[in-house]
Residue frames as a rotation matrix with the C-alpha (Angstrom) as fourth column:
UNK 1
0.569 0.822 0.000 0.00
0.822 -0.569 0.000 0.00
0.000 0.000 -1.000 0.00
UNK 2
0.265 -0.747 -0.610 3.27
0.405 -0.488 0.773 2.28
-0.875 -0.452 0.173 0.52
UNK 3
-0.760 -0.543 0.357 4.52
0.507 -0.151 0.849 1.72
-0.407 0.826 0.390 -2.68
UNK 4
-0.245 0.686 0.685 0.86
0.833 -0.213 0.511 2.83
0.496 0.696 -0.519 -4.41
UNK 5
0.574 0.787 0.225 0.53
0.563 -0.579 0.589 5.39
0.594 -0.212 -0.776 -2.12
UNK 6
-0.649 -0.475 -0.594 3.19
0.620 0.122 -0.775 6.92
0.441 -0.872 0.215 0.70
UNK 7
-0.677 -0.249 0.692 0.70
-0.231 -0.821 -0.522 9.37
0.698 -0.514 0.498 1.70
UNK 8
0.210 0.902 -0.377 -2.21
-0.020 0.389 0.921 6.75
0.977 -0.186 0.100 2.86
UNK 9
0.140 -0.048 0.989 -2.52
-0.831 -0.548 0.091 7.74
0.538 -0.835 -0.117 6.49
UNK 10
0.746 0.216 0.630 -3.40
-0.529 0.767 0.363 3.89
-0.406 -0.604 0.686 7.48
UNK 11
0.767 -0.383 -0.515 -0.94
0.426 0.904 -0.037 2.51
0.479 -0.191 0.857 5.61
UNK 12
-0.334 -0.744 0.578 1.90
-0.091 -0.585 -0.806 4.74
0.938 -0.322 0.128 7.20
UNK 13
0.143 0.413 0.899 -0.11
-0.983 -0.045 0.177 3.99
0.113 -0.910 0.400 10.48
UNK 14
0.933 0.361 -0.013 0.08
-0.357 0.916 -0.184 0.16
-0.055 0.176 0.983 10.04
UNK 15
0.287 -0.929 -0.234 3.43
0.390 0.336 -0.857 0.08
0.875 0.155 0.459 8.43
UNK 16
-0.186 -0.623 0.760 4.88
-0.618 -0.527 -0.584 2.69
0.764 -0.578 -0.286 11.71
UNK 17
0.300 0.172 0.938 3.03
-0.911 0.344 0.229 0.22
-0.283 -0.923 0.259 14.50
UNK 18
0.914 -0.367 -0.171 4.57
0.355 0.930 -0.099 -3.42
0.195 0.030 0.980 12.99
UNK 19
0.283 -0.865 0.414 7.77
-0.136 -0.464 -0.876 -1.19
0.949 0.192 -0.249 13.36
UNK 20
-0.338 0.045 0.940 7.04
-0.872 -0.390 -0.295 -0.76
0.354 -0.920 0.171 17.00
UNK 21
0.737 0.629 0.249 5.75
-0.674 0.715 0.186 -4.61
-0.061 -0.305 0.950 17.59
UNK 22
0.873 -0.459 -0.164 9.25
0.412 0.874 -0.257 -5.30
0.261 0.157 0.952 16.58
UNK 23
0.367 -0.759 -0.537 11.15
0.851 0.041 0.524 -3.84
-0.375 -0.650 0.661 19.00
UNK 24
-0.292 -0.638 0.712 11.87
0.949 -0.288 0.131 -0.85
0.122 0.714 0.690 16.53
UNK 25
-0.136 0.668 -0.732 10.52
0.804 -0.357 -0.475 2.13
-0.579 -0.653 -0.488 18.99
UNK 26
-0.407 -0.336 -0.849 12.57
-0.049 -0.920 0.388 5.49
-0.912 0.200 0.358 17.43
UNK 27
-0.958 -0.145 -0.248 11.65
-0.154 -0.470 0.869 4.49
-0.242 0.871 0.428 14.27
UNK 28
-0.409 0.901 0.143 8.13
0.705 0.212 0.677 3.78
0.580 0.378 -0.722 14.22
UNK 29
0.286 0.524 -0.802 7.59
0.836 -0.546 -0.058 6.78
-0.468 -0.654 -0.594 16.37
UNK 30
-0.389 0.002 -0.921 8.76
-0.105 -0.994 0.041 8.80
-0.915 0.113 0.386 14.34
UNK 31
-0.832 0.459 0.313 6.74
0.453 0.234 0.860 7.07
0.322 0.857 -0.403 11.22
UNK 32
0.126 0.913 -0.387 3.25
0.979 -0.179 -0.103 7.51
-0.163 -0.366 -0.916 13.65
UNK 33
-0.205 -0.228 -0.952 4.81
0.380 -0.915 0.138 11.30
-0.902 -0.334 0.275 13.80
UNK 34
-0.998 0.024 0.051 4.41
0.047 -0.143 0.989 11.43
0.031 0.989 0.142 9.72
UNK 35
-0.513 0.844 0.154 0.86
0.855 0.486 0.182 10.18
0.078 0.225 -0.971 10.22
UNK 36
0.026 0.684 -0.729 -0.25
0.937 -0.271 -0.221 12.65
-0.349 -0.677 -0.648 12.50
UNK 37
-0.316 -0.085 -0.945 1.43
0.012 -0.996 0.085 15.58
-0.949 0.015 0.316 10.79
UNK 38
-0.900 0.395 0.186 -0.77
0.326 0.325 0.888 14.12
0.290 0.859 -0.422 7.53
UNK 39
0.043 0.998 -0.045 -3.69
0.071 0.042 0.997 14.02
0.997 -0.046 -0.069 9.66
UNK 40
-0.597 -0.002 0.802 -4.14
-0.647 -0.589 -0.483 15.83
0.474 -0.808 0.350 12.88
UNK 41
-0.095 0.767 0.635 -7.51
-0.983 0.027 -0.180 14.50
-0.155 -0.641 0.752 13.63
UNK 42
-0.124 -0.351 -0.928 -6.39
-0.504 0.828 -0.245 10.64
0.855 0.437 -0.280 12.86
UNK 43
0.510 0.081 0.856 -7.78
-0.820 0.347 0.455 9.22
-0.260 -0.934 0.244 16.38
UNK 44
0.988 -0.123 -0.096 -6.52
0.081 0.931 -0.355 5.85
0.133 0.343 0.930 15.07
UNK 45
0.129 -0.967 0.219 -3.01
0.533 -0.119 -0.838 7.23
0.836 0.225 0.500 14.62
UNK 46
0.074 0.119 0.990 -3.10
-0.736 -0.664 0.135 8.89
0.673 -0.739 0.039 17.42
UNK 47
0.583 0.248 0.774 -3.61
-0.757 0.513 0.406 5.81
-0.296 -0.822 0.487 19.53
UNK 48
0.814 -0.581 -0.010 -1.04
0.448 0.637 -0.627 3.85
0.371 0.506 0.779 17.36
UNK 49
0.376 -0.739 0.560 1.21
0.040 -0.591 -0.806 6.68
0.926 0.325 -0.192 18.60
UNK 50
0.280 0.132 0.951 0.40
-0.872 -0.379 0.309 6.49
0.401 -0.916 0.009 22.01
UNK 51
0.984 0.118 0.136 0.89
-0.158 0.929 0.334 2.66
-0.087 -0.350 0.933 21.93
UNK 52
0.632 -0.775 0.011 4.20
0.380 0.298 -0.876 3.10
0.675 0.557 0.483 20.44
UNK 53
0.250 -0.510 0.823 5.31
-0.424 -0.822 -0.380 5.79
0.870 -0.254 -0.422 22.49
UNK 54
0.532 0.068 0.844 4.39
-0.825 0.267 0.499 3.54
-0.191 -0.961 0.198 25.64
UNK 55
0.926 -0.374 -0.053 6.08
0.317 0.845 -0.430 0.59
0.206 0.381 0.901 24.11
UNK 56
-0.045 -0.959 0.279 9.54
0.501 -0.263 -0.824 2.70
0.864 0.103 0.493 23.93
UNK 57
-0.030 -0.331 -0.943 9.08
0.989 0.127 -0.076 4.02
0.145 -0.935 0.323 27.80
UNK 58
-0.994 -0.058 -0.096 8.01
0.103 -0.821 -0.562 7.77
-0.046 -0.568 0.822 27.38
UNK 59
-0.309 0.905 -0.294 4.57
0.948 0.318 -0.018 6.67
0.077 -0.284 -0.956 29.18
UNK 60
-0.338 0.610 -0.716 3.85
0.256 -0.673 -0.694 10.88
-0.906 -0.418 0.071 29.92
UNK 61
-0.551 0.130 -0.824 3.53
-0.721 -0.572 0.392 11.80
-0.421 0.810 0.409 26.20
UNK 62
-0.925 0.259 -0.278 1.79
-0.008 0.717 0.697 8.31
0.380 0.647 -0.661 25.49
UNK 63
-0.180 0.854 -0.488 -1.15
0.738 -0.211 -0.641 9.39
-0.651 -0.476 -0.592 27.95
UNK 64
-0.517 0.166 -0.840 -1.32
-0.220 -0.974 -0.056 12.48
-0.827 0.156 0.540 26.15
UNK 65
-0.906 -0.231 -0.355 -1.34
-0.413 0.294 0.862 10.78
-0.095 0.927 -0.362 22.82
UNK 66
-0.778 0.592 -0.208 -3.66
0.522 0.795 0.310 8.10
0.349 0.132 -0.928 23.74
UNK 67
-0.510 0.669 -0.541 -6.03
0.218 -0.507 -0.834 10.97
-0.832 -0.544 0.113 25.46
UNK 68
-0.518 0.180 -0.836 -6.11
-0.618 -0.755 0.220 13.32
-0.592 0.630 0.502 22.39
UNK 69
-0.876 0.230 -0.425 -7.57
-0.214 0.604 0.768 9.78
0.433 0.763 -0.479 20.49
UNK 70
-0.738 0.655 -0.164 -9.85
0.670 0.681 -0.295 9.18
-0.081 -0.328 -0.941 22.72
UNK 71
-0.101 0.434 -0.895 -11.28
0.463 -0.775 -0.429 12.79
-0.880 -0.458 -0.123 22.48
UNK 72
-0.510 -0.100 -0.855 -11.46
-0.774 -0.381 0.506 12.92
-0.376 0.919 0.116 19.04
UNK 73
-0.467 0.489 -0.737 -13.21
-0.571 0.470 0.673 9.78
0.676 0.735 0.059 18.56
UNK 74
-0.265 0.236 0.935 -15.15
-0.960 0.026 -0.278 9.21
-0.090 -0.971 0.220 21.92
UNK 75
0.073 0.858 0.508 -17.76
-0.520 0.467 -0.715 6.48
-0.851 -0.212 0.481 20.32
UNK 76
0.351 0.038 -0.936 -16.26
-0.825 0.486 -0.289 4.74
0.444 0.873 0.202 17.02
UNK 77
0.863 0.075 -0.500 -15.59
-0.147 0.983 -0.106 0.64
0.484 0.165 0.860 16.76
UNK 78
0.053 -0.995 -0.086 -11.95
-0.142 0.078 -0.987 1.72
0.988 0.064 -0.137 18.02
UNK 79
0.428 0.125 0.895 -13.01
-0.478 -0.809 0.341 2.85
0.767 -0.574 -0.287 21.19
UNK 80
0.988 -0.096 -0.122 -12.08
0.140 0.887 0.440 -0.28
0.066 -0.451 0.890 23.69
UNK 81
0.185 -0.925 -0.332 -8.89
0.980 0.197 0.000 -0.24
0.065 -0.326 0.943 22.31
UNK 82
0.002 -0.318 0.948 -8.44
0.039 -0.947 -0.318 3.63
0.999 0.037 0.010 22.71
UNK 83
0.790 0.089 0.607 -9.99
-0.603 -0.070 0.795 3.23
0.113 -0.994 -0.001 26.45
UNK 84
0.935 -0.310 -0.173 -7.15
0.317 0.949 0.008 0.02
0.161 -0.062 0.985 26.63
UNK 85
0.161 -0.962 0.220 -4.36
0.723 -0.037 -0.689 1.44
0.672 0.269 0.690 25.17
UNK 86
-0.203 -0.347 0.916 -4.34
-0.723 -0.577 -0.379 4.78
0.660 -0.739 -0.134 27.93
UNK 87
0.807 0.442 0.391 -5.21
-0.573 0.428 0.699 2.81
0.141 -0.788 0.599 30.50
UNK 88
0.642 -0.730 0.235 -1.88
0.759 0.562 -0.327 0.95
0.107 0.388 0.915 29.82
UNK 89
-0.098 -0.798 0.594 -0.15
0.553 -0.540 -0.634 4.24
0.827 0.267 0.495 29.73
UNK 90
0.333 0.253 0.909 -1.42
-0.759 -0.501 0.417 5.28
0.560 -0.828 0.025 32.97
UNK 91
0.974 -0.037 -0.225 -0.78
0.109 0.943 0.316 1.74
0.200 -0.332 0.922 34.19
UNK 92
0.493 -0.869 0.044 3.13
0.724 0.381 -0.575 2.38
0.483 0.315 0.817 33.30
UNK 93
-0.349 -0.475 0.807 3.37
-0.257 -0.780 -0.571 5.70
0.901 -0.407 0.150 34.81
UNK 94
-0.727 -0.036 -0.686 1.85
0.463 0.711 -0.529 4.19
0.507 -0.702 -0.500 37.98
UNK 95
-0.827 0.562 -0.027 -0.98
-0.560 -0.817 0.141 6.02
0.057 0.131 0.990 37.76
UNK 96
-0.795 0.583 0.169 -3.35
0.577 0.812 -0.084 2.65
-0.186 0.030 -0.982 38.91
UNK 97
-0.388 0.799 -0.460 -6.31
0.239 -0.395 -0.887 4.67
-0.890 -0.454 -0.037 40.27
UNK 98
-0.070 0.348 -0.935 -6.53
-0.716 -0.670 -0.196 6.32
-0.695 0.656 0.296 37.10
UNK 99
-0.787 -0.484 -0.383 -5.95
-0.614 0.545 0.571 3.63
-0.068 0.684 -0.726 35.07
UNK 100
-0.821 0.497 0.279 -8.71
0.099 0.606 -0.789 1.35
-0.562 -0.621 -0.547 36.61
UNK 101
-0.096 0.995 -0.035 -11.61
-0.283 -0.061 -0.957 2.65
-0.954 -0.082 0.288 34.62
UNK 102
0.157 0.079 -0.984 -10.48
-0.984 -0.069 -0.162 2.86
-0.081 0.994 0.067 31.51
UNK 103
-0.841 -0.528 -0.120 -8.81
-0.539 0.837 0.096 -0.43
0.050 0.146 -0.988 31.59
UNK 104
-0.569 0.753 0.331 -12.29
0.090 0.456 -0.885 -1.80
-0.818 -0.473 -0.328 33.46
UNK 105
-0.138 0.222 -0.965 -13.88
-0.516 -0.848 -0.121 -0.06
-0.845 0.481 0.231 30.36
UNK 106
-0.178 -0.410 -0.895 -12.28
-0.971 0.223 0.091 -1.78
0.162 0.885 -0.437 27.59
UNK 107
-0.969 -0.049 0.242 -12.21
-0.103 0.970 -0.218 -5.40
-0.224 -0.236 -0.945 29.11
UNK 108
-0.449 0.874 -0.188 -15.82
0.011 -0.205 -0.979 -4.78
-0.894 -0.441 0.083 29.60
UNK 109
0.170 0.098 -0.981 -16.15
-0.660 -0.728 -0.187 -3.82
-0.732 0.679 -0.059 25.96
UNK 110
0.284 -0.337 -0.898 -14.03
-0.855 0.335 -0.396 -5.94
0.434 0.880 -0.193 24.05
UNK 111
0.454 -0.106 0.885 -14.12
-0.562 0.736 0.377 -9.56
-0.691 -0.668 0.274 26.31
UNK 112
0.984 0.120 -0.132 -13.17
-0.172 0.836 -0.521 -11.44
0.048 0.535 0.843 23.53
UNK 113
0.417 -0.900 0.125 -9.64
-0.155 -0.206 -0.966 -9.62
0.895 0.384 -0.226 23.63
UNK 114
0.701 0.112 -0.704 -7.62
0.553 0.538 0.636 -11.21
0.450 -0.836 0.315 26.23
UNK 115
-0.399 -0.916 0.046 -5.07
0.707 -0.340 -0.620 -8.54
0.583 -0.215 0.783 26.14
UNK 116
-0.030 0.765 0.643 -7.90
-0.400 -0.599 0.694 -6.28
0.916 -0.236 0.324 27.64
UNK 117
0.696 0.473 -0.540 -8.15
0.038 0.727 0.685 -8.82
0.717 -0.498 0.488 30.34
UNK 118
0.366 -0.823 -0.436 -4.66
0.883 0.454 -0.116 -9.24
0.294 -0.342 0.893 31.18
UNK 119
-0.539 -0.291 0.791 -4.31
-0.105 -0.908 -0.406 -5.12
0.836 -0.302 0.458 31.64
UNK 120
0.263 0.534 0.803 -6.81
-0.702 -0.465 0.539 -5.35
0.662 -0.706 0.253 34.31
UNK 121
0.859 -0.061 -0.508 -5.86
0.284 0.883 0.374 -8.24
0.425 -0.466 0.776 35.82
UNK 122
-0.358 -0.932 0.056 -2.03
0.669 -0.298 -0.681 -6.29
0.652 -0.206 0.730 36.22
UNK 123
-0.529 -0.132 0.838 -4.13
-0.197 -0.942 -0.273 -2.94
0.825 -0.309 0.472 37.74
UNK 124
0.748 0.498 -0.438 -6.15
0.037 0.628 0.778 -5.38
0.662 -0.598 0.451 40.04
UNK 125
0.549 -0.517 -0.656 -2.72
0.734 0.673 0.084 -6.42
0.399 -0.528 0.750 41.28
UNK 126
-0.636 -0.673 0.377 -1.33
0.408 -0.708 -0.576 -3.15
0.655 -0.212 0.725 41.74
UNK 127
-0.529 0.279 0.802 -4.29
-0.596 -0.795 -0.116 -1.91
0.605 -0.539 0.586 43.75
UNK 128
-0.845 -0.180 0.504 -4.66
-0.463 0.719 -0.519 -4.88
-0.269 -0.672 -0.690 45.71
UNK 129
-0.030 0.993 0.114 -8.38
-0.926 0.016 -0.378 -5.92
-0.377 -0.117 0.919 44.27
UNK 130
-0.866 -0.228 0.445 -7.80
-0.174 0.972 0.159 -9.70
-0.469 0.060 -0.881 44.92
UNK 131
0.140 0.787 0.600 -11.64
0.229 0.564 -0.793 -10.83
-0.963 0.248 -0.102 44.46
UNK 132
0.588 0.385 -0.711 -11.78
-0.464 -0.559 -0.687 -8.91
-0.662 0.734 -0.150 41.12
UNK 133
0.228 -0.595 -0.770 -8.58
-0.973 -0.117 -0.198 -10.36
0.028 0.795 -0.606 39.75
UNK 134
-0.745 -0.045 0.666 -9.22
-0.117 0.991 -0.064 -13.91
-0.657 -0.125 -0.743 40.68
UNK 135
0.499 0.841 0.210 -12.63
0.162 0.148 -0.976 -13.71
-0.851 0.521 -0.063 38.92
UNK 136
0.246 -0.329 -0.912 -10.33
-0.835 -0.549 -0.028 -12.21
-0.492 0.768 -0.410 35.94
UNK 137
-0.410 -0.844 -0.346 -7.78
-0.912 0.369 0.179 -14.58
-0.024 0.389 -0.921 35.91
UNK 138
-0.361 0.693 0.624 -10.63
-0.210 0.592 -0.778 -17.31
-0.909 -0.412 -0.068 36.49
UNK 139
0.566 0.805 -0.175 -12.70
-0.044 -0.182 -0.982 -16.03
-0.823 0.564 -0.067 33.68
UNK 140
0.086 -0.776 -0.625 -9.44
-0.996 -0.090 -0.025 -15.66
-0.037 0.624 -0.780 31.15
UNK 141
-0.862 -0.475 -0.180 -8.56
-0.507 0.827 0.244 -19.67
0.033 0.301 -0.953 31.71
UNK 142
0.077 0.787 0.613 -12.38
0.333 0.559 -0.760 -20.83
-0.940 0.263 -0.219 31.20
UNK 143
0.813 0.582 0.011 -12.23
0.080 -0.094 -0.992 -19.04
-0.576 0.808 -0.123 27.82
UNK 144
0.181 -0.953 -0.243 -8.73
-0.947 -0.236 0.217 -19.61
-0.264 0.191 -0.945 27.03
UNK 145
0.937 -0.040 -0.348 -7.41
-0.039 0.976 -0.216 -22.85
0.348 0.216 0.912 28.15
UNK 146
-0.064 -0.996 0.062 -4.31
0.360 -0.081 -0.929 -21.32
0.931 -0.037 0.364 29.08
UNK 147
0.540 -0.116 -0.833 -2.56
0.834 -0.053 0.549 -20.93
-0.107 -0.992 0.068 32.26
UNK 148
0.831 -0.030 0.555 -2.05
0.083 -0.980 -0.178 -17.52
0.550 0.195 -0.812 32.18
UNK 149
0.771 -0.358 -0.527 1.60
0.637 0.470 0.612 -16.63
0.028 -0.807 0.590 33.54
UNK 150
0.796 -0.060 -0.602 3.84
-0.105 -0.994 -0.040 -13.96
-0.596 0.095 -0.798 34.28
UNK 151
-0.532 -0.703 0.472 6.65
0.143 0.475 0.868 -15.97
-0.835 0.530 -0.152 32.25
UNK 152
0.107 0.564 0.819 3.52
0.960 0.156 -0.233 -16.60
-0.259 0.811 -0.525 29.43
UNK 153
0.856 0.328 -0.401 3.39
0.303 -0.945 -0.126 -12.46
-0.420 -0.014 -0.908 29.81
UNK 154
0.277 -0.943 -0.185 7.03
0.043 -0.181 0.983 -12.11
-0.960 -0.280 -0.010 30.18
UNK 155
-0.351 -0.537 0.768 7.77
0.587 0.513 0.627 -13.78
-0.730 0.670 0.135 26.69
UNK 156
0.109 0.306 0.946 5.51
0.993 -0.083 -0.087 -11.23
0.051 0.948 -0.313 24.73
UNK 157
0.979 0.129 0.158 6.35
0.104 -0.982 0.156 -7.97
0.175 -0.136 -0.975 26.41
UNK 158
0.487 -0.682 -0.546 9.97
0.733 -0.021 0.680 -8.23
-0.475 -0.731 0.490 27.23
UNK 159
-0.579 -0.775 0.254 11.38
0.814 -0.529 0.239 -5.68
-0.051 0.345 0.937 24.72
UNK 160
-0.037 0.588 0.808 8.80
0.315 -0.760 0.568 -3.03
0.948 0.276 -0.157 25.89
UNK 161
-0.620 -0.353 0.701 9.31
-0.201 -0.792 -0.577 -0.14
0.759 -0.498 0.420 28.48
UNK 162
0.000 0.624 0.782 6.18
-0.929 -0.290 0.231 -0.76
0.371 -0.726 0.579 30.22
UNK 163
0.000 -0.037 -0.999 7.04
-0.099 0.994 -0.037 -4.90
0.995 0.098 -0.004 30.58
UNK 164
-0.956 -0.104 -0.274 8.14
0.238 0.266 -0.934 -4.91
0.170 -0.958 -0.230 34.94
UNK 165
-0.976 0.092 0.197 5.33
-0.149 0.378 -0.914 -3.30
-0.158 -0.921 -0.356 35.93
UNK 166
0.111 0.901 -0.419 2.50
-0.971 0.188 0.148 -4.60
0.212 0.391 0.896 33.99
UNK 167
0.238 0.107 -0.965 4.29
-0.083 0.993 0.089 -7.99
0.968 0.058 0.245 35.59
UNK 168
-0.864 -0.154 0.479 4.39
-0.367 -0.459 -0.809 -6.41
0.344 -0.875 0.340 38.62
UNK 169
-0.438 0.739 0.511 1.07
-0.881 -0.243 -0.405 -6.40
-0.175 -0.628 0.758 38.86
UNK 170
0.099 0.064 -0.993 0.39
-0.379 0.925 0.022 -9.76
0.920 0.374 0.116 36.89
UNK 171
-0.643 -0.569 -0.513 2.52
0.271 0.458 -0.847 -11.31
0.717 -0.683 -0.140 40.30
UNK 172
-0.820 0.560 0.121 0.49
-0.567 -0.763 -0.310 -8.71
-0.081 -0.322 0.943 42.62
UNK 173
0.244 0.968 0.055 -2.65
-0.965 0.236 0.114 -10.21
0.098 -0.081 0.992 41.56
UNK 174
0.315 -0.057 0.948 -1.53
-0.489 0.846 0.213 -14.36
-0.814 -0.530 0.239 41.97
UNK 175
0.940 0.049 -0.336 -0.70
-0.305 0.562 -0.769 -15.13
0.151 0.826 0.543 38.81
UNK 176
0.716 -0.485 0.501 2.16
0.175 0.820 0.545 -17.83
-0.675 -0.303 0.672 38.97
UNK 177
0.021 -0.694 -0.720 5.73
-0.765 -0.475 0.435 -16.87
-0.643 0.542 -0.541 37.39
């Protein structure tokens, strides 16, 4: 889609977050940066930026990021993961309290996604709300099958900034290493 196009907002939004899913922070943040100066009002990109930005460890400018998306597109199909992805970036700055709704929010929203699941299950553990994160981590291995573990976690976050203490809290709530 690059080649037929470079100025398509999604693919330059697509192509800048597989950048960032492999470990490749500087430069897919500054691809998401192309997007946005393409398209200001790009909630999508905007929350692609905010994921990236948290991914590479500067969690205050990925709240910002992931706000401005959510406030620009309050009520489209994205929304879950917009309410997900800050919630995550509040999560990383240790910002639980805050974090808690949105995160509640999204799970709530989008059950099918277990990454949704597994964020709240981490802010459970950081604000101590055993019952809540036993029912999680309950409710995650009836519709899974998997034993959910902070090793199982460990292996898909380990080259991302926010990785300790989103297994911080993983541990925090009971989940076996």
């Amino acid at each position: 889609a690059l080649h037929l196009d470079p100025q398509e907002p999604w693919a330059r939004a697509v192509y800048g977050f597989n950048l960032s899913s492999s470990g490749r922070h500087e430069q897919a943040v500054d691809e998401l940066r192309r997007v946005i100066a393409m398209q200001p009002s790009f909630a999508l990109g905007r929350m692609l930026l905010g994921w990236s930005l948290l991914r590479k460890g500067d969690f205050s400018e990925a709240i910002l990021e992931t706000e401005k998306a959510l406030l620009l597109s309050p009520g489209d199909r994205f929304t879950a993961v917009y309410q997900h992805t800050h919630g995550l970036a509040l999560l990383a700055a240790h910002r639980f309290n805050e974090a808690l709704p949105f995160l509640r929010a999204a799970a709530a929203t989008f059950v099918e996604y277990m990454g949704h699941v597994n964020g709240l299950i981490s802010c459970c553990g950081h604000l101590g709300l055993e019952d809540e994160a036993r029912e999680l981590i309950d409710f995650r291995k009836a519709r899974t099958g998997i034993n959910f573990t902070v090793s199982y976690a460990r292996a898909r976050l380990g080259s991302f900034a926010h990785c300790e203490v989103f297994l911080d809290g993983l541990a925090k709530a009971g989940l076996p290493e």
